[in-house]
C-alpha positions in Angstrom: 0.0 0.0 0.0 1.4 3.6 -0.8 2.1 5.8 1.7 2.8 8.9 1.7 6.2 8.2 3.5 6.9 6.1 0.5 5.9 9.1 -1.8 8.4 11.5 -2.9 6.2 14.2 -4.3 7.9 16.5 -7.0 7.5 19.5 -8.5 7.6 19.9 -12.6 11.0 21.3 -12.4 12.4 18.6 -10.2 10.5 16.5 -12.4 12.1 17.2 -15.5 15.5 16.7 -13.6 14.0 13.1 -12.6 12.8 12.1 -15.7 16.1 13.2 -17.9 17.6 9.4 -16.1 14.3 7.9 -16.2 13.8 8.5 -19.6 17.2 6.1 -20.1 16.6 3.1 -18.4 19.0 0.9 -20.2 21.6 3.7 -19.0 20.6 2.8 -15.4 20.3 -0.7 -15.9 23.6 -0.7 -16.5 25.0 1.1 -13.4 22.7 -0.7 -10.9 23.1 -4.4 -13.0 27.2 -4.4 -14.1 29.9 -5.3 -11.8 33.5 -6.0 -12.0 34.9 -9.5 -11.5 35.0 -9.2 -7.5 32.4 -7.2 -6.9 28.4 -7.9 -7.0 25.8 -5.6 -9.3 24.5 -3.1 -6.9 21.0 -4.6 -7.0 20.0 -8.3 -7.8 17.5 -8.0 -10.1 18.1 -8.6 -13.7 19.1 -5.4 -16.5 15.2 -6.3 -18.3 13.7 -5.8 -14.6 15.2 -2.6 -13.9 14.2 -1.1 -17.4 11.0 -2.2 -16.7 10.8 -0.6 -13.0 12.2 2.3 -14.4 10.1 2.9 -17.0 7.3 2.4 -14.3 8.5 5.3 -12.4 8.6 7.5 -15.5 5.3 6.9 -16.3 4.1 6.9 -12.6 6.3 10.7 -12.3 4.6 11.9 -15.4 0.5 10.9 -14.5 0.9 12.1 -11.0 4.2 14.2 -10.1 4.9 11.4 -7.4 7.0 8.3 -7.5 6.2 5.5 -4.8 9.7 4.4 -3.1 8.1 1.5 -1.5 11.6 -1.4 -1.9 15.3 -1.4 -2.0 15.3 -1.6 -6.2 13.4 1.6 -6.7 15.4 3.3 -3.9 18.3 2.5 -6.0 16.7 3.6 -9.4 16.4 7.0 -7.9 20.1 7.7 -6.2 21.5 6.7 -9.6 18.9 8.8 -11.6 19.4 11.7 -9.8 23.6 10.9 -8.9 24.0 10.1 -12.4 22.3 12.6 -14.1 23.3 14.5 -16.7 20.3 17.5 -17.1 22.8 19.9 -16.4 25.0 19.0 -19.5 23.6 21.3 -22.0 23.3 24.4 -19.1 25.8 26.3 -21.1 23.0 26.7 -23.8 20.5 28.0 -21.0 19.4 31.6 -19.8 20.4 32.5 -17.1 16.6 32.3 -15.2 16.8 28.7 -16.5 20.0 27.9 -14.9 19.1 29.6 -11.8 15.2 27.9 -11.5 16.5 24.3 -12.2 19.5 24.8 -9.6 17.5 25.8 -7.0 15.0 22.6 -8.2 17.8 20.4 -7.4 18.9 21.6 -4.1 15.3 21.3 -3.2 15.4 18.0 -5.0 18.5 16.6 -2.9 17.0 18.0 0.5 14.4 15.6 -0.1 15.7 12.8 -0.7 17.9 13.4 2.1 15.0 13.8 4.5 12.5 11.8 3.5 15.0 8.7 2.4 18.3 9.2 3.9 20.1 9.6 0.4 22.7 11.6 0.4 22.6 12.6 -2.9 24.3 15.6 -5.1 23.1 16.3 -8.3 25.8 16.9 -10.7 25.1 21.0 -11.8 27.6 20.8 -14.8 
């Protein structure tokens, strides 16, 4: 059952900062599934299952600006869609109010996370 403990509610801007990783779920499948030879994958579930879980939080993100983090896998999906993400890649190309209102997106963004699920997350600005 969802909870709103297990809800991380965003806003459209921290959405779209969200969703730039969603949007590439083979590109987190392959953090969260590859290992090297002594080391395990960071989660055990196959590279199909975490496209498919994070495609589910795409669409859930998109329908309703929330994304349930009920289990360890989606917890994961999120730290490395928001730790590996590359929105701010292109910022060069942005005013400066666009810089300045998706900066302040992701601070708000990584304080949440922080509180609500103890990730300690920082959001790569450039």
């Amino acid at each position: 059952m969802q909870t709103p403990q297990d809800t991380l509610k965003t806003t459209s801007t921290e959405a779209d900062i969200i969703l730039h990783m969603l949007d590439a779920p083979d590109a987190i499948a392959d953090a969260l599934t590859d290992h090297a030879d002594n080391e395990s994958p960071a989660v055990e579930q196959s590279y199909d299952a975490v496209i498919f879980i994070a495609t589910n939080m795409a669409e859930e993100c998109r329908k309703t600006g929330c994304i349930w983090i009920h289990n360890t896998i989606r917890k994961a999906i999120l730290e490395d869609a928001c730790d590996g993400s590359t929105f701010f890649a292109n910022c060069d190309d942005w005013d400066k109010n666009e810089y300045s209102t998706y900066a302040r997106a992701a601070t708000r963004l990584e304080k949440k996370l922080l509180t609500q699920f103890k990730l300690h997350i920082a959001i790569p600005r450039r």
